[in-house]
KEDOLO-290449 format. One record per residue (C-alpha): y, z, x; residue in one letter. Coordinates in steps of 0.2 Angstrom, whole numbers, plus 5000, padded with zeros to 4 digits. Example, Ala and Ser with C-alpha at 12.3 -4.5 7.8 and 13.67 -1.06 7.14 Angstrom:
{atom {4978,5039,5062},"A"};
{atom {4995,5036,5068},"S"};
// end
This chain:
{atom {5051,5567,4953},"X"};
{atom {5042,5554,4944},"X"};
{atom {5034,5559,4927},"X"};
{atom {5020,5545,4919},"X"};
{atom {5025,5542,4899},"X"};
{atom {5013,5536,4890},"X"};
{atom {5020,5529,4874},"X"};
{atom {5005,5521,4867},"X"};
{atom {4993,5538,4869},"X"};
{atom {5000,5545,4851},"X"};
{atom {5004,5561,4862},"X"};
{atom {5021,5564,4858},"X"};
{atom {5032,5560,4873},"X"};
{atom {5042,5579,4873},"X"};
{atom {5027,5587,4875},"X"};
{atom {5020,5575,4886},"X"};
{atom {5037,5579,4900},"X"};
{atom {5036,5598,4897},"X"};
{atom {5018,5598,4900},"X"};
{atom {5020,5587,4914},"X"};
{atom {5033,5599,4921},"X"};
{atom {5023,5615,4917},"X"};
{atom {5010,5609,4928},"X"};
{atom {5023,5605,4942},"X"};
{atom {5030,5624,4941},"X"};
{atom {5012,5632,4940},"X"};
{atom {5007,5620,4954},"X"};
{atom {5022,5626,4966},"X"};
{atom {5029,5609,4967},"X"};
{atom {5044,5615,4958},"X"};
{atom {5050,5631,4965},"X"};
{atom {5052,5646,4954},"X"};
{atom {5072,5646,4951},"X"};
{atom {5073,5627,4956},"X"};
{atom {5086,5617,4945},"X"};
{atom {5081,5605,4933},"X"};
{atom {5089,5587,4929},"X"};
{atom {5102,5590,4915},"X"};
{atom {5097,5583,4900},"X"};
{atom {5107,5566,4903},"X"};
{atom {5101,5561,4919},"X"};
{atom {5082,5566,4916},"X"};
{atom {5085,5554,4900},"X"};
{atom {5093,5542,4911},"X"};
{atom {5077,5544,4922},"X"};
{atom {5061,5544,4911},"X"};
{atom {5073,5530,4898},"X"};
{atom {5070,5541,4884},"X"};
{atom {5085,5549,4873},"X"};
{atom {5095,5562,4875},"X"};
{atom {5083,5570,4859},"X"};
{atom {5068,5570,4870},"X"};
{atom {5072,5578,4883},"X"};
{atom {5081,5592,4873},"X"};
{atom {5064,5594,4866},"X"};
{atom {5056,5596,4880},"X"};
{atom {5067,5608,4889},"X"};
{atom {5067,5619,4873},"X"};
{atom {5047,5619,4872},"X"};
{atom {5045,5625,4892},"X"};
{atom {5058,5639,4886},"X"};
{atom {5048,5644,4873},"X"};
{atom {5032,5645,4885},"X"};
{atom {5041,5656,4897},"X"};
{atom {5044,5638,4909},"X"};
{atom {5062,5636,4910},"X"};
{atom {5075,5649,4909},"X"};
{atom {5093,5643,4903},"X"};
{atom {5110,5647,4910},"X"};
{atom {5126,5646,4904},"X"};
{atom {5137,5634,4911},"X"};
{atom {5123,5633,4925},"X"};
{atom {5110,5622,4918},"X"};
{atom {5091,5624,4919},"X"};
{atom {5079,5633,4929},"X"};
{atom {5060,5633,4934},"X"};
{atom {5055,5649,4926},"X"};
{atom {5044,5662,4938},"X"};
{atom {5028,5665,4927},"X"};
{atom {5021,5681,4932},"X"};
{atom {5000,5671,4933},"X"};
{atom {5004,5660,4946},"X"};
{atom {4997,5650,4935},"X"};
{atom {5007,5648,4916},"X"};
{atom {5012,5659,4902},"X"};
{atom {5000,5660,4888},"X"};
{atom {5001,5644,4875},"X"};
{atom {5011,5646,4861},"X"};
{atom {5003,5643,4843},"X"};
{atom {5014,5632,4835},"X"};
{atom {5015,5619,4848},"X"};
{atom {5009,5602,4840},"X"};
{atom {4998,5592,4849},"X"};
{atom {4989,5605,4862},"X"};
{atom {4974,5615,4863},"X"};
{atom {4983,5632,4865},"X"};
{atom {4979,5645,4851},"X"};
{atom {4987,5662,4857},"X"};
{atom {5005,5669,4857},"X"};
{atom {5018,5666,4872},"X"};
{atom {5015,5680,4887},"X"};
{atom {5028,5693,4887},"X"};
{atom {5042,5689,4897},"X"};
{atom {5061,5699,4899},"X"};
{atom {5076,5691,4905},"X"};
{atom {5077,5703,4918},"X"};
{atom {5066,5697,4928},"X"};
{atom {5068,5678,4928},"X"};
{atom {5089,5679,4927},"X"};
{atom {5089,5685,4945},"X"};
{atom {5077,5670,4951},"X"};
{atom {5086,5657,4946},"X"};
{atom {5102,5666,4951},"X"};
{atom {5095,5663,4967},"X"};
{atom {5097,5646,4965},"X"};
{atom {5111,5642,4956},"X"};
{atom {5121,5637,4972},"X"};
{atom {5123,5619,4979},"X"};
{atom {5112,5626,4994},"X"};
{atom {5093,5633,4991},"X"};
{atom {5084,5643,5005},"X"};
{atom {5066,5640,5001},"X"};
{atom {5057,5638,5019},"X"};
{atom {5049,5654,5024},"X"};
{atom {5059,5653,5041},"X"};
{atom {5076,5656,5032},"X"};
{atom {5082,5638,5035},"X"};
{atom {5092,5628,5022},"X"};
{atom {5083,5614,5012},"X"};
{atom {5091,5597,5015},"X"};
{atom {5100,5592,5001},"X"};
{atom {5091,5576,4999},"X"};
{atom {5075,5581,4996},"X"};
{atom {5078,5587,4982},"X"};
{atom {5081,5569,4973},"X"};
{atom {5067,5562,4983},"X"};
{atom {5055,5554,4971},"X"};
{atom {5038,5560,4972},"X"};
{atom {5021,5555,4961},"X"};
{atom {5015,5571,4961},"X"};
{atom {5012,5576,4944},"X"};
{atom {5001,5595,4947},"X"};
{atom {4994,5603,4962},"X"};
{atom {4984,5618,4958},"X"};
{atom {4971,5615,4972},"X"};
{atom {4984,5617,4985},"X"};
{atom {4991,5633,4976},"X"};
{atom {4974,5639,4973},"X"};
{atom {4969,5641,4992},"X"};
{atom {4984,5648,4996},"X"};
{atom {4979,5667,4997},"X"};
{atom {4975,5670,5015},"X"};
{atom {4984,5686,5015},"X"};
{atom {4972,5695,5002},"X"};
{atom {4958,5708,5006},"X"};
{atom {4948,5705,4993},"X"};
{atom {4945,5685,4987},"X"};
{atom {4936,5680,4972},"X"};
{atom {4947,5663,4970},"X"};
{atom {4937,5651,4978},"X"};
{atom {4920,5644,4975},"X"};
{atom {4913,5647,4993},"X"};
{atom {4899,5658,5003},"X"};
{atom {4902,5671,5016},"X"};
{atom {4905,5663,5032},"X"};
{atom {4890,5676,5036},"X"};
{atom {4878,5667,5028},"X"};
{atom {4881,5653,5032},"X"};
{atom {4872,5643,5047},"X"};
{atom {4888,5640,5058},"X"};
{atom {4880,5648,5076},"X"};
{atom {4867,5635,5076},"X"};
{atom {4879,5619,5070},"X"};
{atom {4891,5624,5082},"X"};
{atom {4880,5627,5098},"X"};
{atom {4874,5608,5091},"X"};
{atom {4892,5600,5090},"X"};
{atom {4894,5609,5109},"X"};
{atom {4879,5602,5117},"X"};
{atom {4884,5584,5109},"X"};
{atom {4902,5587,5118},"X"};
{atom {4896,5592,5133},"X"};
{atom {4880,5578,5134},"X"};
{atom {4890,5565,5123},"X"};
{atom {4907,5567,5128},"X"};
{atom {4911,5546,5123},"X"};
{atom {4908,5553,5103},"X"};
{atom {4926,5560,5102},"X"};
{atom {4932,5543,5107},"X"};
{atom {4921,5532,5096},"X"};
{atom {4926,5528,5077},"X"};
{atom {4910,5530,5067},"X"};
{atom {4904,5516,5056},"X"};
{atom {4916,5517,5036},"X"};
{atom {4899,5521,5027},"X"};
{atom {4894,5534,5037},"X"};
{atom {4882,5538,5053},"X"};
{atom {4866,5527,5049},"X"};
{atom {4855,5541,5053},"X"};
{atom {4863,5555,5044},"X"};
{atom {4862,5544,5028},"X"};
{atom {4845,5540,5031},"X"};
{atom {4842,5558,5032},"X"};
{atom {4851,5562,5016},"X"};
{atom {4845,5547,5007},"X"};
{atom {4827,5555,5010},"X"};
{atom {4833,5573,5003},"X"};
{atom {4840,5565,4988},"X"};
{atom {4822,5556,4988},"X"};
{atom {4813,5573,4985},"X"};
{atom {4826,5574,4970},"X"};
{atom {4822,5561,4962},"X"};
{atom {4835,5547,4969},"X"};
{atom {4830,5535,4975},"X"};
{atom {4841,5524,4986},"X"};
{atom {4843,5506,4994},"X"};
{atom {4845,5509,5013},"X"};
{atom {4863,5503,5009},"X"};
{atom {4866,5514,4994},"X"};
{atom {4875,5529,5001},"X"};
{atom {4892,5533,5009},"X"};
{atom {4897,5548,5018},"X"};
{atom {4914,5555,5015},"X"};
{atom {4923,5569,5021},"X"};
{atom {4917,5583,5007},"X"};
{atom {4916,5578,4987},"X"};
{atom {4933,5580,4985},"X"};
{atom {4938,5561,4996},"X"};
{atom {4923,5555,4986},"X"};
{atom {4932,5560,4970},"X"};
{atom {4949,5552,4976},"X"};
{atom {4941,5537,4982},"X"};
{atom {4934,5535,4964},"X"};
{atom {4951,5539,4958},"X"};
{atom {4959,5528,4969},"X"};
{atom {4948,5513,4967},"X"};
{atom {4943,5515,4948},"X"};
{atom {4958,5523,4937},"X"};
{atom {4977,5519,4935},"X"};
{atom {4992,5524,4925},"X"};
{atom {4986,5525,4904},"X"};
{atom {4965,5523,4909},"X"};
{atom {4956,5537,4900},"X"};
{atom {4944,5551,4907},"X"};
{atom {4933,5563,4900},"X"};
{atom {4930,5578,4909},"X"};
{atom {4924,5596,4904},"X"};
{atom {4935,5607,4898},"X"};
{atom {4938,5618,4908},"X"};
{atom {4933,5607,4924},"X"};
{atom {4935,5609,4943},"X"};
{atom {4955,5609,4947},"X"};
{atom {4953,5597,4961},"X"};
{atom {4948,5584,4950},"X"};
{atom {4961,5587,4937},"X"};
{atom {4974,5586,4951},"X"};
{atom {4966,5569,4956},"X"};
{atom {4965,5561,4939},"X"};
{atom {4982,5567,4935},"X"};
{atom {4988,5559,4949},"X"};
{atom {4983,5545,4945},"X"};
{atom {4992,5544,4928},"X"};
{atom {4976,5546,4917},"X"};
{atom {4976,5551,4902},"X"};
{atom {4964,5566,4905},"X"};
{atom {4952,5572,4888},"X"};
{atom {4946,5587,4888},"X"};
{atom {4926,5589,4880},"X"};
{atom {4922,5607,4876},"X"};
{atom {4909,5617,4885},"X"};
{atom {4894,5627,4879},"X"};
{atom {4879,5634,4886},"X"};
{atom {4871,5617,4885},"X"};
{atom {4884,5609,4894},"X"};
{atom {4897,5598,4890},"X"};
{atom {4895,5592,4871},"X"};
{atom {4891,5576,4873},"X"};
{atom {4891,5575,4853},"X"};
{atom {4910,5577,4853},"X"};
{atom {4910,5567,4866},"X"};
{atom {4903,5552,4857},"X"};
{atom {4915,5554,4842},"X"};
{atom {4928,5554,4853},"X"};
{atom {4924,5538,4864},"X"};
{atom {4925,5530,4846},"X"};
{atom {4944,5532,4846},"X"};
{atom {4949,5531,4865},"X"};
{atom {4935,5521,4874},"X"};
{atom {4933,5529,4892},"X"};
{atom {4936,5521,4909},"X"};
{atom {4927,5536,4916},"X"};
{atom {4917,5553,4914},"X"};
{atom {4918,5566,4926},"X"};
{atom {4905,5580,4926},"X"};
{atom {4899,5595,4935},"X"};
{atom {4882,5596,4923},"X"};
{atom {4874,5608,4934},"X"};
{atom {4880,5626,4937},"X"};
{atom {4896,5619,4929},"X"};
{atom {4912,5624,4939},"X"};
{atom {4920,5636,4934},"X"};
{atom {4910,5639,4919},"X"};
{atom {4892,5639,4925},"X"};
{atom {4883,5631,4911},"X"};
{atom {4868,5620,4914},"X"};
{atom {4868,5602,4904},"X"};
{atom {4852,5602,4895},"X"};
{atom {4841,5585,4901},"X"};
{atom {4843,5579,4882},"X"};
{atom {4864,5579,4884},"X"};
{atom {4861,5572,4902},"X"};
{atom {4850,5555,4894},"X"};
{atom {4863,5554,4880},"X"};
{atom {4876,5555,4891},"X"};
{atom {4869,5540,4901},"X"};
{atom {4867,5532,4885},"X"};
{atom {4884,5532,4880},"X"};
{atom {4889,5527,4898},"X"};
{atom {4879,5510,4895},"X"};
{atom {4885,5506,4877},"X"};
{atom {4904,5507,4885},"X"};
{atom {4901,5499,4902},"X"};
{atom {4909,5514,4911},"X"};
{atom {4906,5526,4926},"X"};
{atom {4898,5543,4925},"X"};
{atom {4905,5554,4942},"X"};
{atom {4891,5568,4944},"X"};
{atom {4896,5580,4954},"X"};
{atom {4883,5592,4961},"X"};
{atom {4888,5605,4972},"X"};
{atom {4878,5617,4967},"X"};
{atom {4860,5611,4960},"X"};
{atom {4851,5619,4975},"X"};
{atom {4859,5637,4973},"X"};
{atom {4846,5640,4958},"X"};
{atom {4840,5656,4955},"X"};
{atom {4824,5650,4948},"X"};
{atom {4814,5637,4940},"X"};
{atom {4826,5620,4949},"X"};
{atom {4839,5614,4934},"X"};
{atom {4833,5596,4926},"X"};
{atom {4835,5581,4935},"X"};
{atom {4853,5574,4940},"X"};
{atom {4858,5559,4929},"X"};
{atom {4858,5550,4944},"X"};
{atom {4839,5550,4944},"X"};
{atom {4841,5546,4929},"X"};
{atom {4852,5530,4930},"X"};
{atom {4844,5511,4933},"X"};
{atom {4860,5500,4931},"X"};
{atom {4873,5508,4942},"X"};
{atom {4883,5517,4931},"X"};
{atom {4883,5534,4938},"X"};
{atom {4892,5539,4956},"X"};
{atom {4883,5553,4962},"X"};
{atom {4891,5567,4974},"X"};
{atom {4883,5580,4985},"X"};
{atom {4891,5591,4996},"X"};
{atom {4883,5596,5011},"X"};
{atom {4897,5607,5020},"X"};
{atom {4899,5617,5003},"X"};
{atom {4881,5627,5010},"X"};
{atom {4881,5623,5028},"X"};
{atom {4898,5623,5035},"X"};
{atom {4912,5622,5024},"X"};
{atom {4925,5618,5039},"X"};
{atom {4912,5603,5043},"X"};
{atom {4919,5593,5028},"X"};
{atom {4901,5581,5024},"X"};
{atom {4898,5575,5007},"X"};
{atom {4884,5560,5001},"X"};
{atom {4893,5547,4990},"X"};
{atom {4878,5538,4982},"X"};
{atom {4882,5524,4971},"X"};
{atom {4875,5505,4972},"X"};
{atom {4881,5485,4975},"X"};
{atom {4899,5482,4970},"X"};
{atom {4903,5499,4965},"X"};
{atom {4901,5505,4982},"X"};
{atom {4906,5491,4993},"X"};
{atom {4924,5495,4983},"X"};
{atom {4922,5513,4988},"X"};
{atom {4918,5507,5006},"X"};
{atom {4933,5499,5006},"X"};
{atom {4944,5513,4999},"X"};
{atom {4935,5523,5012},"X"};
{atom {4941,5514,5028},"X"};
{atom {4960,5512,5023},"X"};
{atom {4959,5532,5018},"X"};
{atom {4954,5538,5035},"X"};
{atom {4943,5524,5046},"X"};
{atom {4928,5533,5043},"X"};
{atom {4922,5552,5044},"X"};
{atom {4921,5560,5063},"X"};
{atom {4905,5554,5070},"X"};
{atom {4905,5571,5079},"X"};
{atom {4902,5579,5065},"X"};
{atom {4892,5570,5057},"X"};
{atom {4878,5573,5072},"X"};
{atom {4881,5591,5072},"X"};
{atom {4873,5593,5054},"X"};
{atom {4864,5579,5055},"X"};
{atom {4848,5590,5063},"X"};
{atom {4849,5603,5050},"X"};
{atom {4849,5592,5035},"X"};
{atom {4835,5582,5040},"X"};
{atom {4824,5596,5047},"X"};
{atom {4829,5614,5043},"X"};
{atom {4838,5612,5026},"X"};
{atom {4825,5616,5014},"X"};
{atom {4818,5633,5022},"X"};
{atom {4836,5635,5024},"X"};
{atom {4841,5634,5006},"X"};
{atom {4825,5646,5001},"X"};
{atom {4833,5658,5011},"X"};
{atom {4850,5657,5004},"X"};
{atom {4845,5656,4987},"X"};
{atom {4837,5672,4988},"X"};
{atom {4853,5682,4997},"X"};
{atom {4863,5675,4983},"X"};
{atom {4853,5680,4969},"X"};
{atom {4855,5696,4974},"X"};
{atom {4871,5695,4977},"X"};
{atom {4875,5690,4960},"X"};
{atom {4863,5702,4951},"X"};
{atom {4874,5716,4960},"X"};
{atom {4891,5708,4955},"X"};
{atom {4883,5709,4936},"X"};
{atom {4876,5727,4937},"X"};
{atom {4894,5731,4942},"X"};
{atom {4901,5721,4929},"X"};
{atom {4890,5729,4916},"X"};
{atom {4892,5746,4920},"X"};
{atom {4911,5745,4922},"X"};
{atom {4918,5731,4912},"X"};
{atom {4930,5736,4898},"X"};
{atom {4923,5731,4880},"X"};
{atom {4928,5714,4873},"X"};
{atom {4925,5705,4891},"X"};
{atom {4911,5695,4889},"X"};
{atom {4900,5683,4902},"X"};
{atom {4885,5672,4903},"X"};
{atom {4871,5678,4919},"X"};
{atom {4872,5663,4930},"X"};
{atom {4858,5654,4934},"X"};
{atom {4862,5648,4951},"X"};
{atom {4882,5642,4961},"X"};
{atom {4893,5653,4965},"X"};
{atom {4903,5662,4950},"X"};
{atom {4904,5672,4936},"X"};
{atom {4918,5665,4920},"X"};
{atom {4925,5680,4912},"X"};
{atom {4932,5678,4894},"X"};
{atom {4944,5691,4892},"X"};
{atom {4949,5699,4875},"X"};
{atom {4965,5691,4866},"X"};
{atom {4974,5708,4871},"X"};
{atom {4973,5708,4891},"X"};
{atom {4988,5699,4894},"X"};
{atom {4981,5689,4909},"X"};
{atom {4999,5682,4918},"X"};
{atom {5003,5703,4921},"X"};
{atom {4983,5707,4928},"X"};
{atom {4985,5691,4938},"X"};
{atom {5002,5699,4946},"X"};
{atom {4994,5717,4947},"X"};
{atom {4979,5710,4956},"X"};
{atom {4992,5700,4969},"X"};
{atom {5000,5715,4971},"X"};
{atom {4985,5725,4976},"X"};
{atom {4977,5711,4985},"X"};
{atom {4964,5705,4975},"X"};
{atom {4963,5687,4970},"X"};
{atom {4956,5677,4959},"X"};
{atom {4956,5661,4949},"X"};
{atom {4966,5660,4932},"X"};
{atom {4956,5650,4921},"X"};
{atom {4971,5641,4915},"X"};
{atom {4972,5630,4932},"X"};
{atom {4953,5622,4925},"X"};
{atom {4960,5613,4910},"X"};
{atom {4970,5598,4912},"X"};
{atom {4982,5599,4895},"X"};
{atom {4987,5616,4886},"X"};
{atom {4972,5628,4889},"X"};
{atom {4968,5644,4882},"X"};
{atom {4974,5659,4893},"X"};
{atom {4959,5672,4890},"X"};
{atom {4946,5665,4907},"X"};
{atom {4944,5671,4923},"X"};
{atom {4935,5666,4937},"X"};
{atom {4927,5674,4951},"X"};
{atom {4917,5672,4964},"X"};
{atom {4904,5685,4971},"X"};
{atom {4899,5676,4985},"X"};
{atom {4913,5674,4995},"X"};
{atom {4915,5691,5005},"X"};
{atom {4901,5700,5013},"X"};
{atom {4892,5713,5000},"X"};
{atom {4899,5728,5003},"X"};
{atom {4917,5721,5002},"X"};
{atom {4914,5712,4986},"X"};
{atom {4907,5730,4977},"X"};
{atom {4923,5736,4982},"X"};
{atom {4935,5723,4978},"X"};
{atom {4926,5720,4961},"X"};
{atom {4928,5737,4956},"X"};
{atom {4946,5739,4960},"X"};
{atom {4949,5724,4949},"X"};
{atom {4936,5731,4935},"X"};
{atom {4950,5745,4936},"X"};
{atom {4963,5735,4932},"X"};
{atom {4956,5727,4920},"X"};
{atom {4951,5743,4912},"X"};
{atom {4971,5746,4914},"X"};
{atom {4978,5732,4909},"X"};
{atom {4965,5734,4890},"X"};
{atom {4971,5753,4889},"X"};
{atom {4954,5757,4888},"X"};
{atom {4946,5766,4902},"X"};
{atom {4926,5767,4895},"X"};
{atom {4915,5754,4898},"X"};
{atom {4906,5743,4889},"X"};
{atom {4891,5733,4885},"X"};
{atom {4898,5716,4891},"X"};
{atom {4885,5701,4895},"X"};
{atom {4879,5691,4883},"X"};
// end
């Protein structure tokens, strides 16, 4: 287990281990129950004193992390979120501001009980974990993506950010990729070129036209969804102490990148505006960025729109520090009315912006296509990263969509747009009419979710562990912050089951939530 210290950040370094090893037990890379290193050897380890580390350990205990044993030692504490116990106020250094989550002795003793022996069994089959794994170093400092698509068993999921596989156009890219098996058979044998088929990017270099990019021929590069692109930008751009900006809260998978990479990730508060580029700038003053990451339009998970002023500032503060700007833009074409201002890329005449668009995302998530669009050095580095990552995206799938982005996407996207639109403004009647008071939410104007603040009473760890229990799922809002977050967001998304199933699942969760606030009468709750 490796853990990245930072001594020059001015973060001090026992909250820098226990944050890094909360995010480890949220993230399921550490096993609820698991031993901890003593106090000495993870000294020994991280070359810190003995001081530290007691710190730390005494600071996961006070957020419900690590549960202590006499003549035992340490264990990962079971939070009952899934995703962490609510921050605790008088922690120095973070951006937590409510009281710990609830927690009894009862139920954590037993877990780590389980795992007090020389011997843990933690494979689902029954078998016995090798003892040497357990001191096998990893780099893994969070992994909330992972832990955030494993809910295949529930009935009712509002956790991810995706469309019902009903509406999506998978019949007719799936009789394609057939016909090209069956007609072009030598395509499952060929490697496709690193950048990407030549005439699929043509044909999104010409899409991205009608959005105001314009592109060299040269100036795109297909990638196996936005999440590589993120990771090759990672991989080619940040290391260990390098600083980002991001939104706070953000999309997980890019947290989970970034933190792998050891960067010292700085959260920019979010309004309806977008990110506030004016904290922004006061902030760069101190801690000069190596990059900005972004999700300006239909912000995941929070929705909010960046305004087209922010979007020229933004750009403008990118210039003055010679830095990059990562946009990434799944969800600009899933508008609900008038199209959302230009991307930044359109915006950008000196290369400073990497632009991302997910294709799979509204076609055929499975499908896995993404436009990477960046120019000169910047890309031919990301080229590079690209061919040592995976050799280049299956040229069989490439072709599959090819036809439908080049000739069928834009009556295509009309039509989605529409179904969601409905679909959301259903998932807000319901809200509206059931919601308990004090939970409050924006109207989306286009993607996928809605962001629910809850009130400071709800405790969110035990609704997360009543909605498991009844098989509804959906995404704490602490997994979207890449320090100590606030504990009172929600987010769910309306478009991921057929209709019918999402009323219902909605309103058994809108019971609970009516249950878990004692208050059973609804109230006027959007904004």
């Amino acid at each position: 287990m490796h853990i990245e210290i930072n001594r020059g950040s001015g973060r001090p370094l026992p909250l820098q281990i226990s944050d890094t090893l909360s995010q480890r037990i949220s993230s399921g890379l550490l096993q609820p129950g698991e031993q901890l290193p003593s106090v000495r050897k993870m000294a020994e380890m991280l070359e810190v004193c003995q001081v530290t580390v007691s710190k730390a350990y005494a600071d996961l205990e006070r957020r419900g992390w690590l549960i202590r044993r006499q003549g035992l030692g340490c264990f990962a504490a079971a939070p009952g979120s899934g995703a962490g116990p609510k921050p605790l106020a008088d922690r120095q250094g973070t951006t937590g501001s409510h009281a710990a989550g609830k927690r009894g002795a009862s139920e954590e003793q037993p877990a780590a009980a389980a795992y007090a022996g020389k011997h843990a069994t933690r494979f689902a089959s029954g078998r016995t974990e090798p003892e040497w794994q357990k001191d096998y170093e990893d780099y893994l400092p969070r992994a909330q993506l992972w832990r955030n698509f494993n809910f295949s068993e529930a009935e009712y999921s509002f956790h991810l950010a995706a469309i019902d596989s009903g509406m999506l156009p998978l019949k007719e890219i799936g009789a394609a990729m057939t016909s090209l098996v069956a007609k072009r058979p030598e395509l499952m044998s060929a490697y496709g070129n690193f950048q990407g088929d030549p005439s699929l990017r043509e044909a999104v270099r010409r899409h991205l036209r009608t959005r105001g990019i314009v592109l060299p021929q040269e100036g795109l590069l297909i990638t196996s969804g936005t999440q590589q692109g993120i990771d090759l930008v990672a991989r080619t751009f940040v290391g260990p102490g390098d600083t980002v900006y991001l939104e706070a809260p953000s999309y997980t998978g890019a947290i989970d990148v970034f933190a792998g990479r050891g960067a010292d990730m700085i959260g920019v508060p979010v309004d309806k505006d977008g990110m506030r580029v004016d904290l922004l700038t006061k902030l760069c003053d101190r801690r000069p960025p190596k990059l900005i990451y972004t999700v300006p339009t239909f912000q995941n998970p929070c929705g909010a729109t960046m305004s087209l002023e922010r979007r020229q500032r933004l750009l403008e503060l990118a210039r003055s520090y010679g830095c990059l700007i990562v946009e990434d833009d799944p969800f600009s074409d899933l508008h609900f009315g008038s199209p959302p201002p230009p991307s930044i890329k359109s915006l950008d005449t000196e290369g400073h912006v990497v632009y991302m668009k997910s294709f799979s995302k509204v076609l055929a998530p499975g499908c896995r296509v993404a436009g990477v669009a960046a120019e000169g050095d910047i890309l031919e580095r990301l080229t590079a990263a690209k061919a040592a990552s995976d050799l280049g995206s299956p040229l069989l799938i490439q072709l599959a969509v090819l036809p439908f982005i080049a000739d069928r996407y834009e009556a295509y996207m009309k039509g989605l747009r529409s179904a969601l639109k409905s679909r959301m403004a259903r998932a807000a009647a319901l809200l509206k009419r059931h919601a308990p008071k004090g939970v409050r939410w924006n109207i989306p104007g286009g993607g996928l979710n809605f962001w629910l603040e809850l009130p400071d009473y709800i405790d969110t760890g035990e609704l997360y562990s009543r909605a498991i229990r009844e098989g509804i799922s959906f995404l704490p809002g602490n997994v979207c912050y890449s320090g100590e977050p606030p504990a009172h967001h929600i987010r769910i998304c309306y478009a991921q089951m057929d209709e019918a199933k999402m009323e219902q699942g909605l309103l058994k969760l809108l019971l609970l939530l009516a249950e878990a606030a004692g208050d059973f009468k609804a109230g006027e709750g959007a904004k």
